[in-house]
C-alpha positions in Angstrom: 0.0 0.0 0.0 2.5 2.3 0.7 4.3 2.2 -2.2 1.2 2.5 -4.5 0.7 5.9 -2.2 4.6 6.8 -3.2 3.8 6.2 -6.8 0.9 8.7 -7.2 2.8 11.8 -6.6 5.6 10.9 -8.2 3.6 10.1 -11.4 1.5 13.7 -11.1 5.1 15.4 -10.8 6.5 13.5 -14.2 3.3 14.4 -16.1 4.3 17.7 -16.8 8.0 17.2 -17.8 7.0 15.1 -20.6 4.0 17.6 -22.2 6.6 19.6 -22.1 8.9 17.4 -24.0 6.0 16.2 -25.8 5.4 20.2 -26.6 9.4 20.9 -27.4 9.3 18.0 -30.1 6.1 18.7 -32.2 7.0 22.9 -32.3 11.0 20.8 -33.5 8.8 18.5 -36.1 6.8 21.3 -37.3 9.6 23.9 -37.9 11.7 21.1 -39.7 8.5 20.6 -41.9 7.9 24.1 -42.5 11.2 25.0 -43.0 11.4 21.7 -45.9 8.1 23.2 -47.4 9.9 26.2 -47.7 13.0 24.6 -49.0 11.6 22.4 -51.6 8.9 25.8 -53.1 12.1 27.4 -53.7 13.8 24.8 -55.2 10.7 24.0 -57.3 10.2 28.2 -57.8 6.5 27.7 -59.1 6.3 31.2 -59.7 9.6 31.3 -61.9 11.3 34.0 -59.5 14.9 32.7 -60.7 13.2 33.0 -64.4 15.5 35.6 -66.8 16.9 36.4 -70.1 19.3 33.0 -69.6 17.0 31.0 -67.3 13.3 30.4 -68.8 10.5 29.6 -67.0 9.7 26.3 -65.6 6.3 25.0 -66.3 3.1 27.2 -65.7 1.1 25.4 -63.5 -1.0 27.9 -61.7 -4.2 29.7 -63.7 -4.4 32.5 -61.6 -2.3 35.4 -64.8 -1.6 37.6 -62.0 0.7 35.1 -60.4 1.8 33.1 -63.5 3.0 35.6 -66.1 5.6 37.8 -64.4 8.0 34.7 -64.8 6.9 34.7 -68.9 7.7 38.5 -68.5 11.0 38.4 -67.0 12.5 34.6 -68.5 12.3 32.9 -72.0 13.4 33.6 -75.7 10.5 36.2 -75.6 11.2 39.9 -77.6 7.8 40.5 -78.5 4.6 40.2 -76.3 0.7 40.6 -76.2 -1.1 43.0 -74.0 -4.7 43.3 -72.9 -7.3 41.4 -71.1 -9.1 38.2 -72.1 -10.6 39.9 -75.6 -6.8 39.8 -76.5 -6.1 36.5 -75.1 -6.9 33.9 -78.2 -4.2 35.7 -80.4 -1.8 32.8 -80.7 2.1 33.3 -80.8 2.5 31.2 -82.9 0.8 32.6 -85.6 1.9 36.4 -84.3 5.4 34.9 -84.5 4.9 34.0 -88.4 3.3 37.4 -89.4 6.0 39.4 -87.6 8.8 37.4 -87.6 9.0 37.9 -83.9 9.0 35.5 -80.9 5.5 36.3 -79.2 4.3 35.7 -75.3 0.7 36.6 -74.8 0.1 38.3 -71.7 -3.0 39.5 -72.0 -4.9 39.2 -68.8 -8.5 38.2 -67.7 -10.5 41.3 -66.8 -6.9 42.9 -66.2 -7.1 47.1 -65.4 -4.9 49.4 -67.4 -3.1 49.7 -64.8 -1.9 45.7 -64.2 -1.5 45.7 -68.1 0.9 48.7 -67.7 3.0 46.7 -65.0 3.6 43.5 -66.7 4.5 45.7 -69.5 6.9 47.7 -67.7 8.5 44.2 -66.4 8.2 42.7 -69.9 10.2 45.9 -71.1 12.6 46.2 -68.3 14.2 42.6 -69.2 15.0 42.2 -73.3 15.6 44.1 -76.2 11.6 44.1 -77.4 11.0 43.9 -81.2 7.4 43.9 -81.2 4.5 45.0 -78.8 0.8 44.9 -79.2 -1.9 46.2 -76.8 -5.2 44.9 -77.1 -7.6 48.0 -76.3 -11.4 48.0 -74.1 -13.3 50.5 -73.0 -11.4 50.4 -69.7 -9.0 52.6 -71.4 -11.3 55.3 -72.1 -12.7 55.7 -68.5 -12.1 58.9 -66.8 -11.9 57.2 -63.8 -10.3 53.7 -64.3 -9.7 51.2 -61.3 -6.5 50.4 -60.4 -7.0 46.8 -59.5 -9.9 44.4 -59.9 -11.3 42.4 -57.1 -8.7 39.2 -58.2 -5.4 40.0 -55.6 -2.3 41.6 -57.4 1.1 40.3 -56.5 2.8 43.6 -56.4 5.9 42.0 -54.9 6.1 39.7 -58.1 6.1 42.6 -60.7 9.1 44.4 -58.9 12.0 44.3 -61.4 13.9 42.1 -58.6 12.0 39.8 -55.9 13.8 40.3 -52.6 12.8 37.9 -50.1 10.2 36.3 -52.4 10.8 32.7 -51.6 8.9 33.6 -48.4 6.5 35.8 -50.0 5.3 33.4 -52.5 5.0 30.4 -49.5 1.6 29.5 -49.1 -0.9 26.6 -49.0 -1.4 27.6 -52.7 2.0 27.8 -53.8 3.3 24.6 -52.1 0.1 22.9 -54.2 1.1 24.7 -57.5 5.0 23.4 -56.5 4.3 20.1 -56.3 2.4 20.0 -59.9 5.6 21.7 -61.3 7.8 19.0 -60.0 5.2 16.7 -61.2 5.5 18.6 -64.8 9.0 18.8 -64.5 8.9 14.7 -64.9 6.4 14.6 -67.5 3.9 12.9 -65.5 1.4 15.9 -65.7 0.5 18.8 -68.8 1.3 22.8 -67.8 -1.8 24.6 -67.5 -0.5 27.7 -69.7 2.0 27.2 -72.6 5.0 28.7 -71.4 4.4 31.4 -74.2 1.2 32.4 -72.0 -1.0 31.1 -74.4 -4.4 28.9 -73.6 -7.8 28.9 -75.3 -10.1 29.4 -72.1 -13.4 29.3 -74.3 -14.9 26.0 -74.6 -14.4 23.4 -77.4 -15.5 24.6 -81.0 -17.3 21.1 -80.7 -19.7 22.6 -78.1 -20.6 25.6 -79.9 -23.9 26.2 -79.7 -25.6 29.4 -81.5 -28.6 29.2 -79.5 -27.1 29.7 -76.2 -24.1 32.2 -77.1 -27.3 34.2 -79.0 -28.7 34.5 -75.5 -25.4 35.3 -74.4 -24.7 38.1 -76.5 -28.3 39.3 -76.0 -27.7 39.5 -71.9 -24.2 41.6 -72.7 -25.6 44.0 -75.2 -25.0 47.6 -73.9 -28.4 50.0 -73.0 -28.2 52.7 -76.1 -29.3 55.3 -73.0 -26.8 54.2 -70.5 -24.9 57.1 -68.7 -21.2 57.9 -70.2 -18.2 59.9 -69.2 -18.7 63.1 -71.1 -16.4 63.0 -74.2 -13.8 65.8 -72.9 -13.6 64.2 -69.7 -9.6 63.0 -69.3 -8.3 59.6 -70.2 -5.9 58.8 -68.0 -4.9 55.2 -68.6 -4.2 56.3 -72.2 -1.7 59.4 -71.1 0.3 55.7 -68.9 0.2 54.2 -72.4 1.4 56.5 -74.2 4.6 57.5 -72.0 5.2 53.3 -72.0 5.6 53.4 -75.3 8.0 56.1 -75.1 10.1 53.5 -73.5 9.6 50.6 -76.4 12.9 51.1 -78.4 13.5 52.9 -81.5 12.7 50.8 -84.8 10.3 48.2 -82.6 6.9 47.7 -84.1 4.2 49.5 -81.8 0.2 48.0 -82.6 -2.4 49.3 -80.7 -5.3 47.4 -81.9 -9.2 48.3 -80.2 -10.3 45.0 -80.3 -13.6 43.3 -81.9 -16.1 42.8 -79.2 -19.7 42.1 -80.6 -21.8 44.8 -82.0 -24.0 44.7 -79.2 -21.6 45.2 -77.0 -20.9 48.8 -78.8 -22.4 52.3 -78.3 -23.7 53.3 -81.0 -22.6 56.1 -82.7 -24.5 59.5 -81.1 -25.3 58.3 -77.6 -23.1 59.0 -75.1 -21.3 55.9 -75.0 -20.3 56.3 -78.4 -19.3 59.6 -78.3 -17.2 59.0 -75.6 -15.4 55.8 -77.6 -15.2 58.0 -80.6 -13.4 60.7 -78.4 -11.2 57.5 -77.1 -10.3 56.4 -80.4 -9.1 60.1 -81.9 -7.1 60.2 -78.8 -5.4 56.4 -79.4 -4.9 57.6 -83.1 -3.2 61.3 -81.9 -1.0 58.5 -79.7 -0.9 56.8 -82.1 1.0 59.3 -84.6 3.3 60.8 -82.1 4.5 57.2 -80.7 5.0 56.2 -84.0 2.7 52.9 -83.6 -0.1 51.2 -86.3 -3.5 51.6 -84.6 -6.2 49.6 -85.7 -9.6 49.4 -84.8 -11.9 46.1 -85.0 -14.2 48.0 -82.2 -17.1 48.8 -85.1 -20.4 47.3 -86.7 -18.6 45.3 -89.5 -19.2 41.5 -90.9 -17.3 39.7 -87.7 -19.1 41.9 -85.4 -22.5 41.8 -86.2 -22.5 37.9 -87.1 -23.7 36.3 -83.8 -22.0 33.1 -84.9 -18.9 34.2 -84.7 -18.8 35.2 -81.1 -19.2 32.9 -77.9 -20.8 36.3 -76.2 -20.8 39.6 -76.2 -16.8 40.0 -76.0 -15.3 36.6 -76.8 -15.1 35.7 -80.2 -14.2 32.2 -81.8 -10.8 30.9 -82.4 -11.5 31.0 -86.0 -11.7 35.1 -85.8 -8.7 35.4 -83.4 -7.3 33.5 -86.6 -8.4 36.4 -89.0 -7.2 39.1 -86.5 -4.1 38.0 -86.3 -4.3 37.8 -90.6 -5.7 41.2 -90.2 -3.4 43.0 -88.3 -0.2 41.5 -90.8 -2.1 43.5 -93.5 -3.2 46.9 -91.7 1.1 46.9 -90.9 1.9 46.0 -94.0 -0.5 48.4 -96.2 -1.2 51.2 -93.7 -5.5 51.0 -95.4 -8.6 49.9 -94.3 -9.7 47.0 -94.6 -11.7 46.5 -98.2 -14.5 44.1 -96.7 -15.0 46.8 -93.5 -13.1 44.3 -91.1 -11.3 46.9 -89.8 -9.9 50.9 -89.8 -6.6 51.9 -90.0 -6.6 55.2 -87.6 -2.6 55.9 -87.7 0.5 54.3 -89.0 3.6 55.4 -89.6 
């Protein structure tokens, strides 16, 4: 009996000490696994942040633009790129690479502001001699009031021309998910999400086209003739960013500003305010234009793509077959400086 009373307090006393051990060990464990986590993202660099002019990006894995195409911008055999938001996105490289014997990266952006185009711009520029640059125009850039960023996060860490102390930055659940598809890429057991020139169709199938539906589509997009507009005078200051970044685009490199061709419905029409205010936006693009010494074309106008409901998915995506034809398009409005004969497409400066 005695010593069952002895071993009572010495067991309450012992209990402690080893929660405490027990304590010291898992915050040990954890560290080491955090610390591995952290190790192995930065060994794997998902987000391309040792990408350069002599190290190219590693496979694009995530789908979120905002994090994925600074490493496009800053690495690979890129000296020409794409700008704009998802209306731009279906112009393939490969094709821009044939009509302007350039090597293209698209970087247009879903529902990306002026202002994030101007950035991965800015980085693009900041990291090779560019030969070629095109910027897909919306009516974003006419707004007298345009916002800065849209509701997805920005990264503005990533679009710094260096990335100190990124490999912590860029450690999250997310990014250790996105590192272990690279490394899964990286042995060829999974596809990249992107093509590492930024390109991906993100419309449905051409199989699964169905007229009915995008009809609807384009009917539920189609702009209210009455709607309110900023008054045509009013400033435009997303196109006063673009025209002092193409200040910076070196001498001799082709500058296209190109208003792209969202459905007709999707237009103002010509005398309400919303088209006077895009008519205002497209003589200040063509004064641009003329003094930056780029081609600006505009697809933004009633024409035979825009007003035939088959070729559009909805009121601002078009098929692949007419991102085909812009890219066709845009070779001839550089090469001849005119209009299109068919009325695809205005010519409103070239050099």
């Amino acid at each position: 009996m005695a010593s069952e009373t002895q071993a009572g307090p010495i067991h309450a006393e012992t209990a402690p000490d080893a929660w405490a051990v027990f304590s010291r060990l898992f915050l040990i464990g954890a560290a080491f696994v955090g610390l591995a986590a952290i190790i192995a993202t930065a060994l794997l660099d998902p987000y391309g942040l040792r990408a350069g002019p002599g190290h190219p990006p590693g496979p694009i894995m995530d789908t979120n633009q905002r994090l994925s195409y600074p490493q496009i911008a800053r690495g690979g055999d890129f000296d020409a790129a794409v700008f704009g938001t998802s209306t731009a996105r279906l112009l393939d490289p490969t094709a821009l690479d044939a009509a302007f014997d350039a090597r293209f990266a698209n970087l247009a952006v879903n529902a990306a502001t002026p202002d994030e185009q101007i950035r991965l711009a800015q980085l693009f520029l900041e990291h090779r001699a560019v030969k070629a640059i095109v910027f897909g125009l919306d009516t974003t850039w006419c707004a007298a009031d345009p916002p800065a960023r849209t509701a997805n996060a920005f990264p503005d860490w990533l679009y710094e021309p260096e990335t100190p102390w990124g490999v912590l930055r860029q450690f999250s659940l997310r990014s250790l998910t996105i590192a272990a598809q690279t490394g899964l890429a990286r042995l060829g057991l999974v596809r990249p999400r992107i093509r590492s020139d930024g390109f991906a169709v993100f419309t449905p199938p051409e199989a699964l086209y169905d007229p009915v539906r995008a009809r609807a589509h384009i009917r539920a997009g189609a702009l209210d003739p009455a709607a309110p507009a900023d008054r045509s005078d009013a400033p435009m200051p997303a196109l006063t960013q673009l025209e002092t970044l193409l200040g910076r685009v070196p001498a001799g490199a082709l500058k296209l500003i190109a208003f792209m061709p969202v459905h007709a419905a999707a237009q103002g029409a010509p005398g309400s305010p919303i088209g006077r205010r895009d008519a205002a936006c497209k003589a200040r693009v063509a004064d641009i234009g003329a003094k930056s010494d780029a081609v600006v074309v505009d697809f933004r106008m009633p024409s035979p793509v825009t007003t035939q409901d088959t070729n559009y998915w909805d009121a601002l995506h078009y098929r692949l077959p007419v991102a085909a034809r812009i890219v066709a398009d845009l070779k001839s409005a550089v090469s001849t400086g005119a209009d299109d004969p068919a009325g695809i497409y205005r010519v409103l400066a070239h050099p």
